[in-house]
C-alpha positions in Angstrom: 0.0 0.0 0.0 1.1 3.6 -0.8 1.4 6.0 2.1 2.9 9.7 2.3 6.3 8.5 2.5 5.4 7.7 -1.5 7.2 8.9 -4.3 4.2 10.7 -6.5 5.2 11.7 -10.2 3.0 14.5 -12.1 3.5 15.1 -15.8 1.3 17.9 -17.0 0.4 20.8 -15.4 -2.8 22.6 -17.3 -5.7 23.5 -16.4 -6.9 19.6 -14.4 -3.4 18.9 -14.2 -1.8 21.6 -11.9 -5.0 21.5 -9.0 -4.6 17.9 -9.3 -0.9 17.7 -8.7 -1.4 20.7 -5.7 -4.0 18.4 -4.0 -1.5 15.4 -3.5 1.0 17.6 -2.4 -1.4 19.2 -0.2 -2.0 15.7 1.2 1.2 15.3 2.2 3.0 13.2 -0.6 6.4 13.6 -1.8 5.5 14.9 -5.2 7.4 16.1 -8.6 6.0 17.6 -11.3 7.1 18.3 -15.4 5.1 20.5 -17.9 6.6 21.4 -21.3 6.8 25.0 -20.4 8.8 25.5 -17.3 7.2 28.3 -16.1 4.3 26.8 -14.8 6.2 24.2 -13.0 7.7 27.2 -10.9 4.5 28.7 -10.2 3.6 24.9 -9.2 6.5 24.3 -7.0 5.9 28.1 -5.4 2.5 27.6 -4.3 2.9 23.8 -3.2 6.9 23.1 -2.5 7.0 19.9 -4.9 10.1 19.2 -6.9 10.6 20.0 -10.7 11.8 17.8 -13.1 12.8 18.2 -16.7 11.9 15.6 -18.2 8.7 12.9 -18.1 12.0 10.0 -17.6 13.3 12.3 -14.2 9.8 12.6 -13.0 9.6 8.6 -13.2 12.8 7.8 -11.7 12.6 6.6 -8.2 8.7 6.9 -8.6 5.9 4.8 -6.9 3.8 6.3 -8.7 3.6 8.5 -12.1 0.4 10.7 -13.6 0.0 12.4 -16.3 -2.8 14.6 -17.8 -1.9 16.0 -21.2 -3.9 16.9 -24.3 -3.7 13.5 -26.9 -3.0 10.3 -27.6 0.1 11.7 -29.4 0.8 13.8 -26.2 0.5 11.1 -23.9 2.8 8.9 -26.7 5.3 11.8 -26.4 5.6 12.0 -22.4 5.6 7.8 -22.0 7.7 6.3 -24.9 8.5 9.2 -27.1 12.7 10.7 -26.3 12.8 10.7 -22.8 9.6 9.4 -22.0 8.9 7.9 -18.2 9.0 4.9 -19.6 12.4 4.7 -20.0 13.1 4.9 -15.9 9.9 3.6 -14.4 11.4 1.4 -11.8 9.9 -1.8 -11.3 6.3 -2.7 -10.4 5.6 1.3 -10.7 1.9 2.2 -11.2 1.7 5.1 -14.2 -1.8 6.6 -14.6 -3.0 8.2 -17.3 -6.1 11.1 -16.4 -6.0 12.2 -20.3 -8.7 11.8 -22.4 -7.4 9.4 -25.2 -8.3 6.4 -27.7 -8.7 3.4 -25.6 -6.4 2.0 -28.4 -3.4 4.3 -26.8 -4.4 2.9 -23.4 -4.2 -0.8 -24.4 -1.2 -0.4 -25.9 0.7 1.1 -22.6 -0.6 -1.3 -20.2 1.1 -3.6 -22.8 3.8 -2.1 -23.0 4.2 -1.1 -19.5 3.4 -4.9 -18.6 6.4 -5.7 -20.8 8.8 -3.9 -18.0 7.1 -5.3 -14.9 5.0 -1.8 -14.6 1.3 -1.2 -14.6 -0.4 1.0 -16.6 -4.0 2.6 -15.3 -6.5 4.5 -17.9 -8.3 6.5 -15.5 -10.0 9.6 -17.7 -11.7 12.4 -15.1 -15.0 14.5 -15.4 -15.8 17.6 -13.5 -14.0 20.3 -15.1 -11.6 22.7 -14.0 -14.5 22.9 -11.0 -13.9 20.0 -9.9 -10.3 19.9 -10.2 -9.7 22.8 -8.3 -12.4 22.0 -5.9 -10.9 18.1 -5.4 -13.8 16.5 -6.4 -13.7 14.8 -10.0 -15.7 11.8 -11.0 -12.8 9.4 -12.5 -13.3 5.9 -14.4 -10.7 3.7 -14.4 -9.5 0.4 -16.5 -6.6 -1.6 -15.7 -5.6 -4.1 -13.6 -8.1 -4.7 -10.5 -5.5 -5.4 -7.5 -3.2 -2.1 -8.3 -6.6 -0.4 -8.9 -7.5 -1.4 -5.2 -3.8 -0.3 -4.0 -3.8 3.1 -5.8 -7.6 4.4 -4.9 -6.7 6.1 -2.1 -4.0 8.0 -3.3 -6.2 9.3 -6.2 -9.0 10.2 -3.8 -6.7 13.0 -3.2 -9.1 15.2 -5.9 -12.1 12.9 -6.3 -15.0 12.3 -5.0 -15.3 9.3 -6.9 -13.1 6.8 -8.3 -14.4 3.0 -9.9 -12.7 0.7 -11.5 -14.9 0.5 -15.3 -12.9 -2.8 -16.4 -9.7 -3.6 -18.7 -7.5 -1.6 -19.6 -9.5 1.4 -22.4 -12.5 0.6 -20.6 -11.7 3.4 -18.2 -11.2 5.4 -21.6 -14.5 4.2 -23.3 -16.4 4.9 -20.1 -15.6 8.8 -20.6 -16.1 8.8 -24.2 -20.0 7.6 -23.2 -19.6 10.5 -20.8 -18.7 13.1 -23.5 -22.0 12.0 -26.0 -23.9 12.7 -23.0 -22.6 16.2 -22.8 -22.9 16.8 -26.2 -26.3 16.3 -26.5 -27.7 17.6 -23.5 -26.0 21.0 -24.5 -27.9 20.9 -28.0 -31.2 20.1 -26.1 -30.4 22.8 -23.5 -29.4 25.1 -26.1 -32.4 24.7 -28.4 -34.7 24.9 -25.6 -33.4 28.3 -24.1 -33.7 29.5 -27.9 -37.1 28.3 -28.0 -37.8 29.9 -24.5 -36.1 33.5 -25.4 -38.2 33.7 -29.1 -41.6 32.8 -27.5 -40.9 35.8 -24.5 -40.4 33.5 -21.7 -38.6 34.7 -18.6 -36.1 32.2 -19.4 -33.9 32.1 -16.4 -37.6 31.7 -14.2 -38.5 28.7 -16.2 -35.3 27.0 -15.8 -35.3 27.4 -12.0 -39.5 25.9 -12.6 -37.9 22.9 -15.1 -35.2 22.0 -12.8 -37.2 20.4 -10.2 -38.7 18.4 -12.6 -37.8 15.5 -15.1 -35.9 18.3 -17.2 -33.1 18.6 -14.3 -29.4 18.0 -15.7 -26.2 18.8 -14.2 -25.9 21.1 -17.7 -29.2 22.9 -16.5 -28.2 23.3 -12.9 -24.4 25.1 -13.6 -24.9 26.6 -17.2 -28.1 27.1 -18.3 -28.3 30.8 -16.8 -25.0 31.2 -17.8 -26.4 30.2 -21.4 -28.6 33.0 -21.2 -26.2 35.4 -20.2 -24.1 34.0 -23.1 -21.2 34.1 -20.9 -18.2 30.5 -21.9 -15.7 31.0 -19.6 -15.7 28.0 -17.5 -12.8 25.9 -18.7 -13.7 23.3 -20.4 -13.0 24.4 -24.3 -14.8 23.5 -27.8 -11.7 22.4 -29.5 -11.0 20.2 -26.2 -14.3 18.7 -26.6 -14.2 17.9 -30.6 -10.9 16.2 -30.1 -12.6 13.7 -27.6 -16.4 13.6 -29.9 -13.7 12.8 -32.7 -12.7 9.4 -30.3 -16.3 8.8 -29.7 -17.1 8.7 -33.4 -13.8 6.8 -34.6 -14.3 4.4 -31.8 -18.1 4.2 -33.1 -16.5 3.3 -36.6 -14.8 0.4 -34.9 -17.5 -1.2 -32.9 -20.1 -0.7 -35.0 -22.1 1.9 -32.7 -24.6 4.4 -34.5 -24.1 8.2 -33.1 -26.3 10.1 -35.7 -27.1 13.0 -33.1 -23.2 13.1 -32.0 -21.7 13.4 -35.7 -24.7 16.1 -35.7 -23.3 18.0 -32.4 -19.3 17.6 -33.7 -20.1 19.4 -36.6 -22.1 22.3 -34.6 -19.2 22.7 -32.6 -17.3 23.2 -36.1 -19.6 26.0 -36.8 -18.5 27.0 -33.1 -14.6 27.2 -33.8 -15.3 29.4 -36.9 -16.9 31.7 -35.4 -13.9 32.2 -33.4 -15.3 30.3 -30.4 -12.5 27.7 -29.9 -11.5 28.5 -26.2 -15.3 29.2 -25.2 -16.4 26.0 -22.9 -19.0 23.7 -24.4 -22.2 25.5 -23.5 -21.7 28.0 -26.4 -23.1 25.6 -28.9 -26.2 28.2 -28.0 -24.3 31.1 -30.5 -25.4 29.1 -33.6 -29.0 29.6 -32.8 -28.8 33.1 -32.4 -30.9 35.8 -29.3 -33.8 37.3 -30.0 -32.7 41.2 -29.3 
């Protein structure tokens, strides 16, 4: 079992990723940290006292333990096996876990890979948002292996309020991707309906506060739907973030056969989003394509 005499790793410092790595320092762990721009890692290490690496194979070198949350699969390629990649030094029965958003296909082939050198690999994609990350209380699904699962949870409880083991290694991955056409089209439901609501002279925000008690209620409704109406997108979680992971969903749909008609529909609203000059607005703006009556 892992206590806070434990060697934590944490490659990746963005928006999830540097809350994340402050909680497990703030719990006490022994923890050292790499982002591509060094920067951040001194503001990191200022506000928590962790160590700085630079490079992922330094931040894996004596490690119990290694995270990473980066942007791709090619990202997360880059910072495990790519030129010094913490792959090359992970000592031993060392537990790497991946909160990225990625293929499953990526995730598969690390746990093999990371088999290969008496490691473990975990897949363990978050939801909650940069809310929840700064807050310390992500929902996170997990695939991998069960009894370094069981070992590990209580290290990542450190920033969640929930962690569960989904499966196999990807599952954890294919688990969020499930998670993300959920998003997608309560946000075009939400988004149609507060259009609907502002052309037929409803008091919008008073009818959502009515519909939320009801059948209508969504976490979407509850922390953006005003926000909708306000047409204020700053909350962290961007458009182009969230077409790179509806582009998983639909390539992993290609593969297993899965039919996502209203997804490919939402992907390509979000297009319409990004050329409008929306790309770092958070998902709720898929409302600017339907336009406010004035």
């Amino acid at each position: 079992m892992y206590d806070k005499n434990s060697k934590i790793g944490f490659i990746g410092l963005g928006t999830m990723g540097y809350p994340m790595a402050g909680h497990l320092a703030q719990q006490g762990y022994q923890v050292t940290v790499y982002n591509r721009t060094i920067a951040k890692a001194e503001k990191w290490q200022a506000q928590y006292q962790g160590k700085i690496a630079i490079t992922p194979a330094e931040v894996a070198r004596n490690a119990d333990i290694v995270f990473s949350c980066v942007g791709n699969d090619n990202d997360l390629r880059a910072v495990t096996i790519g030129e010094q990649g913490a792959f090359q030094a992970l000592a031993p029965h060392a537990v790497f876990i991946d909160h990225s958003t990625t293929s499953a296909e990526v995730a598969r082939e690390l746990a093999n890979l990371a088999q290969q050198q008496n490691c473990y690999f975990l897949d363990a994609p978050v939801s909650g948002g940069q809310v929840g990350a700064e807050k310390g209380i992500l929902t996170i699904m997990v695939g991998g292996d069960a009894d370094v699962f069981a070992q590990v949870q209580p290290v990542i409880t450190a920033y969640a309020k929930a962690v569960t083991l989904m499966g196999t290694s990807g599952m954890g991955q294919l688990t969020k991707m499930v998670n993300q056409i959920c998003i997608g089209g309560l946000l075009q439901g939400l988004s149609e309906a507060i259009h609907f609501g502002e052309q037929a002279g409803l008091d919008v925000k008073l009818v959502l506060d009515v519909i939320s008690k009801g059948a209508a209620q969504s976490w979407q409704m509850e922390n953006r739907g005003k926000t909708m109406v306000d047409r204020s997108f700053n909350f962290g979680f961007a458009v182009d973030w969230m077409r790179k992971d509806l582009g998983l969903c639909l390539a992993e749909a290609r593969r297993n056969g899965a039919t996502l008609p209203i997804t490919a529909l939402v992907d390509q609203f979000y297009a319409d989003v990004q050329e409008k000059g929306g790309q770092r607005w958070d998902t709720s703006s898929l409302i600017t394509r339907l336009g406010k009556k004035q």
